[in-house]
N, CA, C and O atoms as CSV, one atom per row, in Angstrom:
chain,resi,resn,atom,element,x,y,z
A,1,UNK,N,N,-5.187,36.188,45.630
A,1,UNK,CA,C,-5.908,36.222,44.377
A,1,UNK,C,C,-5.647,34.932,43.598
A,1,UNK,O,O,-4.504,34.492,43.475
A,2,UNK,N,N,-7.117,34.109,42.879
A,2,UNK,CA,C,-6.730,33.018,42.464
A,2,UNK,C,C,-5.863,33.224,40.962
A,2,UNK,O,O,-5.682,34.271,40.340
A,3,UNK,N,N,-5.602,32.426,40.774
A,3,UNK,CA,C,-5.140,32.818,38.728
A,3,UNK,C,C,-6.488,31.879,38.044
A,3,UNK,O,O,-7.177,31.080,38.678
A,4,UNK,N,N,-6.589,32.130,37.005
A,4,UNK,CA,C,-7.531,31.840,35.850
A,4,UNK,C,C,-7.091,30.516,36.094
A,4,UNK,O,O,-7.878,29.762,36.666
A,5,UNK,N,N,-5.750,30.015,35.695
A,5,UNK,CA,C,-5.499,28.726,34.914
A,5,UNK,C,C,-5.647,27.780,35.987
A,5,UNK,O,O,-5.801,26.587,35.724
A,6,UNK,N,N,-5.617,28.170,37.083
A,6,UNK,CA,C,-5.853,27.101,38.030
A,6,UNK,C,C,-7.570,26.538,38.670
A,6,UNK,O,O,-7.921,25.751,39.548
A,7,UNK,N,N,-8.237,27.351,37.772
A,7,UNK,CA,C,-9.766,26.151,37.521
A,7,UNK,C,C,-9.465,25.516,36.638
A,7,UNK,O,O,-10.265,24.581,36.681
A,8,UNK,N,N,-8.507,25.290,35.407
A,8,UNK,CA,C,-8.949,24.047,34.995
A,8,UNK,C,C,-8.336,23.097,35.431
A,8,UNK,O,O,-8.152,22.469,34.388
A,9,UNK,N,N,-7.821,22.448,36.310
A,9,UNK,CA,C,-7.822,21.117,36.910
A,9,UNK,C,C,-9.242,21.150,37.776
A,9,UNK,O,O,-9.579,20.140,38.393
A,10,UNK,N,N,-9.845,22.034,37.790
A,10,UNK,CA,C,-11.202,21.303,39.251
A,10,UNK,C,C,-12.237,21.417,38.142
A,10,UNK,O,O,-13.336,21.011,38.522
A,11,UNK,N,N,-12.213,21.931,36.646
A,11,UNK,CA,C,-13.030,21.438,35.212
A,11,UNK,C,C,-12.822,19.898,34.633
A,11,UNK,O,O,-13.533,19.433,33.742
A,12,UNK,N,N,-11.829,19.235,35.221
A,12,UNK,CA,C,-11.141,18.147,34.535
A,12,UNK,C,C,-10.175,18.250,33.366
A,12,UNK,O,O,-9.818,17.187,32.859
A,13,UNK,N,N,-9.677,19.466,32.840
A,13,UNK,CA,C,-8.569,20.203,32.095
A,13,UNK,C,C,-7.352,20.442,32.944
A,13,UNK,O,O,-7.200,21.116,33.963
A,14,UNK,N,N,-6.506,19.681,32.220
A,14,UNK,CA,C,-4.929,19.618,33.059
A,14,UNK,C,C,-4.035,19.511,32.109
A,14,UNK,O,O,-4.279,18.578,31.344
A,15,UNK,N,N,-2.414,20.545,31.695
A,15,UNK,CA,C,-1.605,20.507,30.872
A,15,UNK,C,C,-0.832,18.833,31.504
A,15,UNK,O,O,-0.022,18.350,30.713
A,16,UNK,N,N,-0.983,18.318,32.346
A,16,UNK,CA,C,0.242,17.119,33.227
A,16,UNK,C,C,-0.531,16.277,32.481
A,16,UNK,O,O,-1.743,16.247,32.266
A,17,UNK,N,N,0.579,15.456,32.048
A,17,UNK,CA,C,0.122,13.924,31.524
A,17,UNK,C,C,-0.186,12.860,32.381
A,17,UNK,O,O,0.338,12.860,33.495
A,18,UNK,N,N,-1.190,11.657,31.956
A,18,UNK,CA,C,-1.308,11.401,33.154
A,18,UNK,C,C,-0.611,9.473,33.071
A,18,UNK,O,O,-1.158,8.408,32.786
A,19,UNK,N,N,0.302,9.718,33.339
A,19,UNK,CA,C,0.935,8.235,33.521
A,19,UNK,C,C,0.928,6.733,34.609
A,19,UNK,O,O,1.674,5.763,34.746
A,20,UNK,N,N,-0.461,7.245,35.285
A,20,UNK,CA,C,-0.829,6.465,36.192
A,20,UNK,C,C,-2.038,5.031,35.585
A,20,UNK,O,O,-2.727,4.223,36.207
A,21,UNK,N,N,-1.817,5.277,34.144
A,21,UNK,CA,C,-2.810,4.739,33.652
A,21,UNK,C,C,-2.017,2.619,33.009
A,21,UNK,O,O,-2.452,1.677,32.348
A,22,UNK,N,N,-0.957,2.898,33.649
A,22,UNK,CA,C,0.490,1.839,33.397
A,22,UNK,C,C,0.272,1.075,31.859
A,22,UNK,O,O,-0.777,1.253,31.241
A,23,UNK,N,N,1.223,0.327,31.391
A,23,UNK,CA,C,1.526,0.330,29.998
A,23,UNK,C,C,0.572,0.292,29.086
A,23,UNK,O,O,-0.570,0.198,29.536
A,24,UNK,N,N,0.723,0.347,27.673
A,24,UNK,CA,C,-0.371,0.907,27.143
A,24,UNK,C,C,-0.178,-0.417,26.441
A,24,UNK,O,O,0.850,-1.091,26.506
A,25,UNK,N,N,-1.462,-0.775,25.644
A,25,UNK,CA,C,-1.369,-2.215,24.864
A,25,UNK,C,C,-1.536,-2.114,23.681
A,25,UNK,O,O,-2.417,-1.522,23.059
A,26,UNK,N,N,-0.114,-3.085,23.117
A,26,UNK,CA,C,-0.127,-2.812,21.789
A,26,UNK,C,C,-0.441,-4.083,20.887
A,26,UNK,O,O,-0.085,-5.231,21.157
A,27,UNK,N,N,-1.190,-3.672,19.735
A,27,UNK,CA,C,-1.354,-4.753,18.584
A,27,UNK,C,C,-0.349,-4.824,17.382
A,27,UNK,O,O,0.181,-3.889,16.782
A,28,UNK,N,N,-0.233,-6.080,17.199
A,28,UNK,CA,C,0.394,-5.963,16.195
A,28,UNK,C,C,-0.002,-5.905,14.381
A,28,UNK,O,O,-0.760,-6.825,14.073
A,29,UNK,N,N,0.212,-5.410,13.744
A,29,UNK,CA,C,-0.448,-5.151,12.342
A,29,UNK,C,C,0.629,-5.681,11.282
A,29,UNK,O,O,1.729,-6.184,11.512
A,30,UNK,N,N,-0.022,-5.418,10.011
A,30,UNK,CA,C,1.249,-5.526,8.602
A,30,UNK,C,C,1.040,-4.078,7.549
A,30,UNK,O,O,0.131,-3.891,6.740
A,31,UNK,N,N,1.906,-3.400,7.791
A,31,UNK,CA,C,2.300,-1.971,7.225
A,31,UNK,C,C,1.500,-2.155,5.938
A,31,UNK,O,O,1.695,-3.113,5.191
A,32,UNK,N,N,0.356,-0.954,5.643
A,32,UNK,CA,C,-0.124,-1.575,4.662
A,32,UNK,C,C,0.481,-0.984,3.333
A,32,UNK,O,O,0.014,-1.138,2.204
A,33,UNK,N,N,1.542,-0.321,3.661
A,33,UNK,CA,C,2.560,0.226,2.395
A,33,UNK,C,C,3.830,-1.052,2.124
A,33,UNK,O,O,3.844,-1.907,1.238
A,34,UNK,N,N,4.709,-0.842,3.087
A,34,UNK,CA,C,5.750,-1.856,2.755
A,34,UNK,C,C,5.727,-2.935,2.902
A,34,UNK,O,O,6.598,-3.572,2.311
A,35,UNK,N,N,4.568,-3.814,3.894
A,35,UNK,CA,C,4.218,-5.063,4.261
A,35,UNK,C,C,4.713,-5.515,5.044
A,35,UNK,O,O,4.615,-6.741,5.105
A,36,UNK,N,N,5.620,-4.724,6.212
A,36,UNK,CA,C,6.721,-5.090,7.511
A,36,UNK,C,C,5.818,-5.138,8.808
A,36,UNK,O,O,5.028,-4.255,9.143
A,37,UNK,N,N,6.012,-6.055,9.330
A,37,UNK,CA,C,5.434,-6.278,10.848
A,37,UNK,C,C,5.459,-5.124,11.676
A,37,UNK,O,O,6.599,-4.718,11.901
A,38,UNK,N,N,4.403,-4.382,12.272
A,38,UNK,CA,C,4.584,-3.679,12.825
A,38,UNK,C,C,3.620,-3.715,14.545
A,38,UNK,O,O,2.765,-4.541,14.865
A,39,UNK,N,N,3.988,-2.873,15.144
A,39,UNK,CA,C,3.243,-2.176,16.611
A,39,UNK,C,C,2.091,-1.428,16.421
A,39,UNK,O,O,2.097,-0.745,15.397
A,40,UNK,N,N,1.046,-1.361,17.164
A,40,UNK,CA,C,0.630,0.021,16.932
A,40,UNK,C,C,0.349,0.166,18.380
A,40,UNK,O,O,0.889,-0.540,19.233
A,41,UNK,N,N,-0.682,1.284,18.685
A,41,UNK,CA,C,-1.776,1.278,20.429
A,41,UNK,C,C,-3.128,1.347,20.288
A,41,UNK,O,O,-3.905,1.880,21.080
A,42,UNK,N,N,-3.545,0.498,18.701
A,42,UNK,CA,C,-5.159,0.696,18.944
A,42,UNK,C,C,-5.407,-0.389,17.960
A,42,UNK,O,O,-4.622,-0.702,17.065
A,43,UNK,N,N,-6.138,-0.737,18.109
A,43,UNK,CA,C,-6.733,-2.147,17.757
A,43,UNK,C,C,-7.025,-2.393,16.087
A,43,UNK,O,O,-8.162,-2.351,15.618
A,44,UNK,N,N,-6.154,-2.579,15.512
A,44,UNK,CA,C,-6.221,-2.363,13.456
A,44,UNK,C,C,-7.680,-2.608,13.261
A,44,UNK,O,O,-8.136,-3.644,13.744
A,45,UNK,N,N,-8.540,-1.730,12.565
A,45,UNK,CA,C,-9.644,-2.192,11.627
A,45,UNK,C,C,-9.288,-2.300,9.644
A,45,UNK,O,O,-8.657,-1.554,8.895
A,46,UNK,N,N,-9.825,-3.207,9.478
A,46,UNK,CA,C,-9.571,-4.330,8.216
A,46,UNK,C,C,-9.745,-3.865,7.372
A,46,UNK,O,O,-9.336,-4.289,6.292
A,47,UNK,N,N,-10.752,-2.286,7.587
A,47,UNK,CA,C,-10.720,-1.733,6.460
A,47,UNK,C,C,-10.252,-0.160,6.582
A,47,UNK,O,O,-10.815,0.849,6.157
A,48,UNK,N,N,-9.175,-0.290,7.223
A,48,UNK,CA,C,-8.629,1.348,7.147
A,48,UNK,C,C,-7.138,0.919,7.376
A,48,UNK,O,O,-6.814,0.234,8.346
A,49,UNK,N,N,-6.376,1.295,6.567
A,49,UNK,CA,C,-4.730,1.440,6.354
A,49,UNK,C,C,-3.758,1.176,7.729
A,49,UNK,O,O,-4.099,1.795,8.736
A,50,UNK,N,N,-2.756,0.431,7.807
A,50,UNK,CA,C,-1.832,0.935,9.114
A,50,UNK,C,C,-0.933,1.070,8.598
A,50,UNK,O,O,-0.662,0.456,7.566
A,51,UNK,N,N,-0.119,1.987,9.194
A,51,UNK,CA,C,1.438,2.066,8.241
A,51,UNK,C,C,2.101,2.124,9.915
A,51,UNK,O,O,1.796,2.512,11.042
A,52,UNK,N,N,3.587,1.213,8.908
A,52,UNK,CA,C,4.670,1.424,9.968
A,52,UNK,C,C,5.395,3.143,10.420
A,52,UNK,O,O,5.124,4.190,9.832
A,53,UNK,N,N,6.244,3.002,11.482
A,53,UNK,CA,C,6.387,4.323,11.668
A,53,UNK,C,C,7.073,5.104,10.373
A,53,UNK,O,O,6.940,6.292,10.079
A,54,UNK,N,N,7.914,3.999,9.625
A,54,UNK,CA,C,8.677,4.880,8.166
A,54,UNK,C,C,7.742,5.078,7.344
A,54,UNK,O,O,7.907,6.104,6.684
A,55,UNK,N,N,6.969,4.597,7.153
A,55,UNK,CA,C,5.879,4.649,5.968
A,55,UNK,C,C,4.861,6.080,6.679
A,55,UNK,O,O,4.754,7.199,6.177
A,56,UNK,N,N,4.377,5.703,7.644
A,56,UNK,CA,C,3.871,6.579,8.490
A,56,UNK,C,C,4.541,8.308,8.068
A,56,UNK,O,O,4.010,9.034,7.227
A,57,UNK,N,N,5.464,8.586,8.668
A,57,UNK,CA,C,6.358,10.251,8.156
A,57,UNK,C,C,6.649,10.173,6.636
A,57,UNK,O,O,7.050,11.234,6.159
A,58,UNK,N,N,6.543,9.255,5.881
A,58,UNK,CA,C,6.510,9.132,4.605
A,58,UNK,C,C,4.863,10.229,3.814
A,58,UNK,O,O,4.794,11.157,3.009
A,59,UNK,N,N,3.802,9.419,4.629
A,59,UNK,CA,C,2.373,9.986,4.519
A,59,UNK,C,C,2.154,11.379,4.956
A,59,UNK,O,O,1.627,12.186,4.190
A,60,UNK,N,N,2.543,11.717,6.193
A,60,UNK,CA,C,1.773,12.654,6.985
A,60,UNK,C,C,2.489,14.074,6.109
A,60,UNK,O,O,3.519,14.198,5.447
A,61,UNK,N,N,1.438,14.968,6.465
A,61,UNK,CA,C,1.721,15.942,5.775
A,61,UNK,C,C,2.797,17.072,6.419
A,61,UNK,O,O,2.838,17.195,7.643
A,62,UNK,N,N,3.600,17.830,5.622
A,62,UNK,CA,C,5.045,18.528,6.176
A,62,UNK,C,C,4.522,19.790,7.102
A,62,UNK,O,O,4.012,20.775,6.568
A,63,UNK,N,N,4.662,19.700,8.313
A,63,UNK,CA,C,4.264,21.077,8.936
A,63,UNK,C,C,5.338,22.086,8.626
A,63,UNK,O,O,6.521,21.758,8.526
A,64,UNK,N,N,4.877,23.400,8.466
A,64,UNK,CA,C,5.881,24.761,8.219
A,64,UNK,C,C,5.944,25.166,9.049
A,64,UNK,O,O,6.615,26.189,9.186
């Protein structure tokens, strides 16, 4: 007997990450809170905010 969860890998739905995709590329930005050099993995647009990672958990909202 099959199980349910095992169609979704032959849907293209899979819980496995897929790390065959090798390093990811990063840009560099200026925190637009504290003004510190930072990393990110997606390409800054000029008119939307980047925050460093402290500034970043500073913003995001507190999960319960």
């Amino acid at each position: 007997m099959e199980r349910k969860g095992s169609q979704s890998k032959e849907r293209g739905f899979s819980r496995e990450r897929d790390y065959s995709r090798g390093p990811q590329t990063m840009y560099k930005a200026k925190c637009s809170d504290c003004g510190e050099e930072t990393e990110v993995p997606f390409k800054p647009d000029p008119d939307r905010p980047v925050y460093c990672r402290e500034c970043y958990a500073k913003r995001k909202p507190k999960r319960y």
